[in-house]
N, C-alpha and C positions, 0 to 999 in steps of 0.2 A: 576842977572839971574831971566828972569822969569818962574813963574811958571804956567801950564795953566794943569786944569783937562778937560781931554776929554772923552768924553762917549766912553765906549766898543760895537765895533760895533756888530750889529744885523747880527746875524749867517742866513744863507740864507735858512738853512732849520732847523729842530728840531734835536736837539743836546743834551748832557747831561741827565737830570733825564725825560725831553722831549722825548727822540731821539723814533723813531718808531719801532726799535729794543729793543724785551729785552734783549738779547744779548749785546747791546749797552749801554744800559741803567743801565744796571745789579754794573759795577764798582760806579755810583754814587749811586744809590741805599743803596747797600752793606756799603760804608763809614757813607751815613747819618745813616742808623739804626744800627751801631756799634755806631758812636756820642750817638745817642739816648737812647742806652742802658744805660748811666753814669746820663740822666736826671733823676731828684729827684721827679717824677709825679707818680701819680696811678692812668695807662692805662689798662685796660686788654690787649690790642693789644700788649705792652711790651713784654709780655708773648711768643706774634706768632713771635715776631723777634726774641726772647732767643732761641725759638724751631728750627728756620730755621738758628741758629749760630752752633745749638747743633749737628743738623744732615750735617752742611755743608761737615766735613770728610768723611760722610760718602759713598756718591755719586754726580758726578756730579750734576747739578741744570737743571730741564726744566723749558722751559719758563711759564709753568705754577706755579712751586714756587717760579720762581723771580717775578711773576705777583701776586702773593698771599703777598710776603714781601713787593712790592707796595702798597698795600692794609694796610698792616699793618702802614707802614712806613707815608702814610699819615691817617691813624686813628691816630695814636699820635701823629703826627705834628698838623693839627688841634686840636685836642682835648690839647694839651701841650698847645698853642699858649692862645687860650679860658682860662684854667686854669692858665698862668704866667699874661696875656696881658690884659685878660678880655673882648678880642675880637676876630671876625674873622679871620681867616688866610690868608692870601695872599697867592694862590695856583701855582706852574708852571703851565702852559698853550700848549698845540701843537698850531702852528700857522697851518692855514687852507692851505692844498695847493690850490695852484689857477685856478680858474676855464677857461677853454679855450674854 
């Protein structure tokens, strides 16, 4: 039997921690900065994703504080990355729509 690795194909538009909705985006979000919360770093940002876990019961979310835990979420992914790696972080991207 053989075995053959093949590339996961390129989503046609932005999808996941990408997607153009924070609505959409909101579930990956959410999973990375609970992961994040178990990491052993000292972020200050840590802090604004424990605050946005703390108030989660308390009220729906607008996309202004999924847009603020974005914010967070990649202050210490960067800043984690820098501090384990001792480099840059490799950031997700929006692909551009296309120009017609």
């Amino acid at each position: 039997m053989e075995f053959t690795l093949l590339p996961p194909a390129i989503p046609a538009g932005n999808v996941g921690i990408a997607a153009e909705n924070m609505s959409d985006c909101r579930p990956y979000l959410v999973a990375l900065a609970r992961l994040m919360l178990d990491w052993d770093i000292s972020v200050d940002a840590i802090g604004d994703i424990q605050k946005f876990f703390d108030e989660e019961g308390k009220n729906q979310f607008s996309d202004i504080k999924v847009y603020r835990l974005s914010r967070a979420v990649a202050d210490v992914y960067c800043a984690g990355v820098y501090m384990v790696l001792g480099r840059a972080a490799i950031t997700p991207h929006r692909m551009n729509k296309p120009v017609r």
